[in-house]
LUMVEX-642343 format. One record per residue (C-alpha): x, z negated, y; residue number from 1. Coordinates in nm, 4 decimals, padded with zeros to 6 digits. Example, Ala and Ser with C-alpha at 12.3 -4.5 7.8 and 13.67 -1.06 7.14 Angstrom:
pt X: 01.2300 | Z: -00.7800 | Y: -00.4500 | n: 1
pt X: 01.3670 | Z: -00.7140 | Y: -00.1060 | n: 2
//
This chain:
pt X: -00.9661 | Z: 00.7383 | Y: -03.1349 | n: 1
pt X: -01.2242 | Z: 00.4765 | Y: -03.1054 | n: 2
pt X: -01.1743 | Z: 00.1971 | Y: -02.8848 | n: 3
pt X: -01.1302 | Z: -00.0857 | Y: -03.2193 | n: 4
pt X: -00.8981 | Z: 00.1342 | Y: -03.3382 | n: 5
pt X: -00.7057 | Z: 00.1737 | Y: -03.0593 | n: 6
pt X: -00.6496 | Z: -00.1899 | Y: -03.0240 | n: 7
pt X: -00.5819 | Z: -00.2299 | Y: -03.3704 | n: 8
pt X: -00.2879 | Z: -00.0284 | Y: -03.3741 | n: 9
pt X: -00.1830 | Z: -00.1626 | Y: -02.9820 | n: 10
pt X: -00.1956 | Z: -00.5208 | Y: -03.2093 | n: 11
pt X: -00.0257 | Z: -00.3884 | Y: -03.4693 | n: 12
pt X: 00.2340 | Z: -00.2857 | Y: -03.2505 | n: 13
pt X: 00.3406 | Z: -00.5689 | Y: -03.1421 | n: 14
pt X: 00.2920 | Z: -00.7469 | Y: -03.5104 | n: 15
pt X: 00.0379 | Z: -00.9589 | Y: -03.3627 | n: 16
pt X: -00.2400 | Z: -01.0873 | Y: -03.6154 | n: 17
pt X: -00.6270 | Z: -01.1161 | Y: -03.4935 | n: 18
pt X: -00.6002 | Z: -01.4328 | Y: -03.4078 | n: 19
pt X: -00.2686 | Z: -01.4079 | Y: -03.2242 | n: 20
pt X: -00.4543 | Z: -01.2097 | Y: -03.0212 | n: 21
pt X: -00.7585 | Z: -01.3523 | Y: -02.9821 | n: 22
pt X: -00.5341 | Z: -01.6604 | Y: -02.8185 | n: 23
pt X: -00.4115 | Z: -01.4456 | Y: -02.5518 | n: 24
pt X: -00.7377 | Z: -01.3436 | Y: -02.4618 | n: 25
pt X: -00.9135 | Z: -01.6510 | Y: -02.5544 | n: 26
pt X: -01.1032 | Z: -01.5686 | Y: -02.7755 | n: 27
pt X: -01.1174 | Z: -01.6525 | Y: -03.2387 | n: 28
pt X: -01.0030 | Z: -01.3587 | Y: -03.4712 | n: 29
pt X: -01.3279 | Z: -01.2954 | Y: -03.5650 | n: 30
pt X: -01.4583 | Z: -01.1446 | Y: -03.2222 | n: 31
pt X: -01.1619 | Z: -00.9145 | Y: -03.2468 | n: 32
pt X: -01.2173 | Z: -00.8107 | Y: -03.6082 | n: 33
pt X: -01.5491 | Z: -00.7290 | Y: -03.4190 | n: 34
pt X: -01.4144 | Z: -00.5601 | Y: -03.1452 | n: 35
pt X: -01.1895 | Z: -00.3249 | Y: -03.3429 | n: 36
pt X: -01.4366 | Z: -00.2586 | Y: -03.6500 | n: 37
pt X: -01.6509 | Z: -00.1413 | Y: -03.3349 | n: 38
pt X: -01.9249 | Z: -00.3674 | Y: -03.4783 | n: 39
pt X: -01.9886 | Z: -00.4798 | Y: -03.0876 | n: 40
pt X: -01.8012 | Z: -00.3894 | Y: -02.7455 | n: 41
pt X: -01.5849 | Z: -00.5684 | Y: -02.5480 | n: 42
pt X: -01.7327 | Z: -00.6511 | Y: -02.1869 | n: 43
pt X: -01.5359 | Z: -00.5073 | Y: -01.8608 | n: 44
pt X: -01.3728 | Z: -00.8659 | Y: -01.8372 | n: 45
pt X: -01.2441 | Z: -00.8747 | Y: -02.1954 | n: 46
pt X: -01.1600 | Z: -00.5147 | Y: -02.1738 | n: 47
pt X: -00.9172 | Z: -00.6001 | Y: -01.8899 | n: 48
pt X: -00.7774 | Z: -00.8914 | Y: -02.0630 | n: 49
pt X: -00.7334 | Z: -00.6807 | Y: -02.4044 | n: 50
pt X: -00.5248 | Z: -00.4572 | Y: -02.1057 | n: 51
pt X: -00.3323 | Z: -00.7229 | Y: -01.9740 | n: 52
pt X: -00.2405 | Z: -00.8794 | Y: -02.3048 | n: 53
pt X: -00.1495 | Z: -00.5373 | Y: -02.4783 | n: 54
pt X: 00.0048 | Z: -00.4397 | Y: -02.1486 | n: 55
pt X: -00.1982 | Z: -00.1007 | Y: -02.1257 | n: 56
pt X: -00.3956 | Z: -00.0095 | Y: -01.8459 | n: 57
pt X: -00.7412 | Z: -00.0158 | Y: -01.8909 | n: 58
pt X: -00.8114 | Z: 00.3893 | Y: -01.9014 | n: 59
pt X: -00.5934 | Z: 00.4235 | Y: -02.1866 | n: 60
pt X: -00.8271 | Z: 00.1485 | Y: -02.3821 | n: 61
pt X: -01.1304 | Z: 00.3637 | Y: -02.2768 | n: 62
pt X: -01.0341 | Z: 00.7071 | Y: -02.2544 | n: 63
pt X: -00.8683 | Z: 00.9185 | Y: -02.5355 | n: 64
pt X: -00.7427 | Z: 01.1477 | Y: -02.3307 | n: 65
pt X: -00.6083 | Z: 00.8609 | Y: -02.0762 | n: 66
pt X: -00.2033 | Z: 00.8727 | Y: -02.1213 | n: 67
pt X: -00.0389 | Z: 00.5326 | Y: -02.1671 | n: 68
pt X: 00.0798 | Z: 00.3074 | Y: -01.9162 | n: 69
pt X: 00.1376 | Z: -00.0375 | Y: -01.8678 | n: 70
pt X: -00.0791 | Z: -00.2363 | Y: -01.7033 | n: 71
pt X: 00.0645 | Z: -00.3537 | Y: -01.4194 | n: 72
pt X: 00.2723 | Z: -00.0366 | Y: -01.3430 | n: 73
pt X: 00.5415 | Z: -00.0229 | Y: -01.0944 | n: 74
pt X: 00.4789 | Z: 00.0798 | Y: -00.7405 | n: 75
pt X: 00.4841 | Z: 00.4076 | Y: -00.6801 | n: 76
pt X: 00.5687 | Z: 00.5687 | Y: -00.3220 | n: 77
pt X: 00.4979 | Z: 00.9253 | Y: -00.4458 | n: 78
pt X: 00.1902 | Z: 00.8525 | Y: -00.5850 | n: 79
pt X: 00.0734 | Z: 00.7100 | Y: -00.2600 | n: 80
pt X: 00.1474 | Z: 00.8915 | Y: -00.0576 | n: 81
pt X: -00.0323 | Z: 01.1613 | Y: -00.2098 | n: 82
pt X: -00.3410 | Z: 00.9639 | Y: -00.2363 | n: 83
pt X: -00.3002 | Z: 00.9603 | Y: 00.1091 | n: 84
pt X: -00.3200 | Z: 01.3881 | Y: 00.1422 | n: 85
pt X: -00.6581 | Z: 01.3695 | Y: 00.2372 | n: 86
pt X: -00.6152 | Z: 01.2307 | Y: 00.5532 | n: 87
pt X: -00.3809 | Z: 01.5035 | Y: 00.6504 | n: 88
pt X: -00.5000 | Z: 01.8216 | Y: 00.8676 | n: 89
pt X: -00.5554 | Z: 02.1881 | Y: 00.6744 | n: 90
pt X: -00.2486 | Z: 02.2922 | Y: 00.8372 | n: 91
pt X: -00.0315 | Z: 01.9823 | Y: 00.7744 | n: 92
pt X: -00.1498 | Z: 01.9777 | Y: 00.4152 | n: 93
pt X: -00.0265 | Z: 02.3752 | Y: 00.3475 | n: 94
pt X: 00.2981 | Z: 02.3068 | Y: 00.5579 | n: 95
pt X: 00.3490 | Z: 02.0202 | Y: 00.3164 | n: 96
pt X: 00.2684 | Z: 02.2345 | Y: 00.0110 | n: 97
pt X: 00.5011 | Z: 02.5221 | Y: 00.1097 | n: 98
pt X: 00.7823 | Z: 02.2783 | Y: 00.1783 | n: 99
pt X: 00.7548 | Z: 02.0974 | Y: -00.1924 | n: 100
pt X: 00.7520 | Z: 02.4750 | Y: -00.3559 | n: 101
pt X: 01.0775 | Z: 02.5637 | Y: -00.1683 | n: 102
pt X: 01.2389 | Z: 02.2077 | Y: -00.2692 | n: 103
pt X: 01.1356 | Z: 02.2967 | Y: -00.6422 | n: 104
pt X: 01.2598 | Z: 02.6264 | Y: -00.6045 | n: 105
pt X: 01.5896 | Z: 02.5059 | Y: -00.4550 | n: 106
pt X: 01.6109 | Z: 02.2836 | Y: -00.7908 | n: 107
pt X: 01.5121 | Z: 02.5293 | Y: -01.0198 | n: 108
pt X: 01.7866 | Z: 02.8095 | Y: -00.8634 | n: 109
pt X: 02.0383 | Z: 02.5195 | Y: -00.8825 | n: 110
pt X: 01.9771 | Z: 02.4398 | Y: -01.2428 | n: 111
pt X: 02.0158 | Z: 02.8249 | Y: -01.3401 | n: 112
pt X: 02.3189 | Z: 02.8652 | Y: -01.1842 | n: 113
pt X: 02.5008 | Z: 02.5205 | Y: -01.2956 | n: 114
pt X: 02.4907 | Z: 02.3402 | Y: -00.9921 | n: 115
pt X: 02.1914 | Z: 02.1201 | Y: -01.0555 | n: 116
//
């Protein structure tokens, strides 16, 4: 999906018209007729405020294949923590790897037998 028509239906969504848009990002209804017949394209700084005001994050605006979040998502511990895998030795990385499979086993073996 092209990037106007992806913000046409995020608008739609929320039953906003052009212009009720346009507000939140400050600009007219006619720039984001523009922007979502894909007769010009949005600059990085209107890009993120199309994000912020549609409450997407700015990947999924850009990227078809970029799932859906909202823009300002929640923190995440998990998430980074594993960004932070790289700083951890060959050794301490496998170590850490074999003890997630056996938790995931452990889960999976409960499940089957009804203990989950």
């Amino acid at each position: 999906m092209a990037l106007g028509a992806r913000i046409r239906t995020l608008r739609k969504e929320r039953n906003w018209s052009q212009g009720d848009l346009g507000d939140r990002i400050g600009t007219d209804a006619g720039q984001i007729s523009r922007y979502e017949n894909d007769k010009i394209t949005p600059s990085a700084d209107v890009v993120v405020k199309l994000a912020q005001a549609l409450d997407v994050s700015c990947d999924h605006l850009l990227v078809d294949t970029a799932p859906r979040r909202p823009f300002n998502a929640p923190e995440n511990a998990l998430g980074d923590n594993l960004a932070a895998l790289d700083e951890l030795s060959d050794d301490d990385r496998a170590a850490l790897l074999n003890h997630l499979d056996a938790l995931v086993t452990r889960t999976r073996l409960r499940t089957l037998a009804g203990t989950g």
